[in-house]
VOPAGU-2260 file (C-alpha; in pm, 1 decimal, decimal comma):
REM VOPAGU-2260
SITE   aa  ch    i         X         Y         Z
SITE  UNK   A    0    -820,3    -906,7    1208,8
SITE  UNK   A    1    -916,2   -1058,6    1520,9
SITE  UNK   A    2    -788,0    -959,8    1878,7
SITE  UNK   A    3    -493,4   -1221,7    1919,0
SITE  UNK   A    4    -445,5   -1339,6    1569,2
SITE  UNK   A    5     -88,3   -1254,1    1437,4
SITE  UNK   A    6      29,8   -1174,2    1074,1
SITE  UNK   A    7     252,0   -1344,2     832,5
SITE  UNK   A    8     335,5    -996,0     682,1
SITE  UNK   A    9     459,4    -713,3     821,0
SITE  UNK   A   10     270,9    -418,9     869,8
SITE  UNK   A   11     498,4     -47,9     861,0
SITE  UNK   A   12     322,5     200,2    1071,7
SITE  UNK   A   13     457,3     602,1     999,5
SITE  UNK   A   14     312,2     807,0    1244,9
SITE  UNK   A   15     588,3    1081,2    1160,9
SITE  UNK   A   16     533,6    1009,6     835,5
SITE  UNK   A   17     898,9    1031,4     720,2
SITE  UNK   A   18     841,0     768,3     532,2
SITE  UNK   A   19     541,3     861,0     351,2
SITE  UNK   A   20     771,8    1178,4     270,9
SITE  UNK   A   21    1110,1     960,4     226,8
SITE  UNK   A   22     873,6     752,4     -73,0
SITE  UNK   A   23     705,7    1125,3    -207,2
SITE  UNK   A   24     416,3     978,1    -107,5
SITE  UNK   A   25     271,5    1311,1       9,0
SITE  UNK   A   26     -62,1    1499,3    -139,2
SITE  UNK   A   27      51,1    1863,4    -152,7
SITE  UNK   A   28    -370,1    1868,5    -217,6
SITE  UNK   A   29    -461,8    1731,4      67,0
SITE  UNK   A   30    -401,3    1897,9     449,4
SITE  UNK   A   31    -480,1    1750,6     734,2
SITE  UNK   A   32    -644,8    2003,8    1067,9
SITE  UNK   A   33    -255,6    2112,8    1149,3
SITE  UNK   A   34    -184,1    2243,2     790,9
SITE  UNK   A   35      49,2    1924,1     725,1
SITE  UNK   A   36      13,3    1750,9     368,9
SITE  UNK   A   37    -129,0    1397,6     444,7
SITE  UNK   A   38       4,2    1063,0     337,8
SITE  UNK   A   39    -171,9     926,5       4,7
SITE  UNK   A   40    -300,2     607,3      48,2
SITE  UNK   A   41     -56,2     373,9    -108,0
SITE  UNK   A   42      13,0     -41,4    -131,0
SITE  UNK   A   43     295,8    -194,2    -240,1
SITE  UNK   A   44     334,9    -580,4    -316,9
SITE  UNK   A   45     656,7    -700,0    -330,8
SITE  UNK   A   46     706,8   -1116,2    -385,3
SITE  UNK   A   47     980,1   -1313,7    -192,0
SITE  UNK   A   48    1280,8   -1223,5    -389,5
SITE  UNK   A   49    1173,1    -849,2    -310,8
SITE  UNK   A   50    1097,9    -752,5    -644,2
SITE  UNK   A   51     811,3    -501,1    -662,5
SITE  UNK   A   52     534,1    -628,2    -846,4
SITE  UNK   A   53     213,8    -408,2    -755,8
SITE  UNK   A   54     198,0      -3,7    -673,6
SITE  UNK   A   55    -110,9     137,1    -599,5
SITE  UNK   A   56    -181,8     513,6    -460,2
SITE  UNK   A   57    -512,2     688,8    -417,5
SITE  UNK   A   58    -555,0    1057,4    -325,9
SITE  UNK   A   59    -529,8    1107,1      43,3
SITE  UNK   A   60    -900,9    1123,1      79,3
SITE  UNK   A   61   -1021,2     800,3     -95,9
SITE  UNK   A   62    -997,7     417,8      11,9
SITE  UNK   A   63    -843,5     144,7    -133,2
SITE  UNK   A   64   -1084,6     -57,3    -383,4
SITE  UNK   A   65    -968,2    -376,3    -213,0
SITE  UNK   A   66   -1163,7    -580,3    -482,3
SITE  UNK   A   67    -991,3    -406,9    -759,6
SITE  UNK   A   68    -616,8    -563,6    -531,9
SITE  UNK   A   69    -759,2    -891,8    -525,1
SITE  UNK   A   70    -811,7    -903,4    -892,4
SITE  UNK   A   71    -476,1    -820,5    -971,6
SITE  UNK   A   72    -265,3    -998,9    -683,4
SITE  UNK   A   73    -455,7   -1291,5    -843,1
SITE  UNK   A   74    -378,4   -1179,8   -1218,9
SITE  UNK   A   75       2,0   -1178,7   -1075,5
SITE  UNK   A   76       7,6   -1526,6    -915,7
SITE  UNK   A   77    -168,4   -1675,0   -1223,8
SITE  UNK   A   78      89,0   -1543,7   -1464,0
SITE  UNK   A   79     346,7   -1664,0   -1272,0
SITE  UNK   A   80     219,3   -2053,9   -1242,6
SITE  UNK   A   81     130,1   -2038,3   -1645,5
SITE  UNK   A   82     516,9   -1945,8   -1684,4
SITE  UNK   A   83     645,7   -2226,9   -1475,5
């Protein structure tokens, strides 16, 4: 984002990453320079009645394919308007 913009959605940061660990969302594969397993890169969407309705994880070393979350956040919200 921009400098000064704010969020509507909150953002979790886990520099201790005891929650990454609390979630078992730790690569044993994957070791970051102090010998400590690293965080895998994971996204969860969860809609206003805080149901979970996305989980996504890549290994540790690999990015999100952001276009490939678009395309299903969108597959999500379009399911939900044909059932109303």
């Amino acid at each position: 984002g921009l400098a000064g913009e704010t969020l509507d959605f909150p953002l979790i940061g886990d520099e201790d990453r005891s929650i990454a660990a609390s979630l078992g969302m730790l690569d044993p594969l994957e070791i970051d320079d102090v010998g400590a397993p690293m965080p895998a890169r994971s996204l969860f969407v969860i809609d206003a009645l805080k149901k979970l309705r996305m989980m996504v994880t890549y290994p540790a070393t690999t990015g999100r394919n952001f276009g490939e979350i678009l395309r299903v956040m969108d597959a999500i919200l379009a399911t939900e308007i044909a059932e109303k």
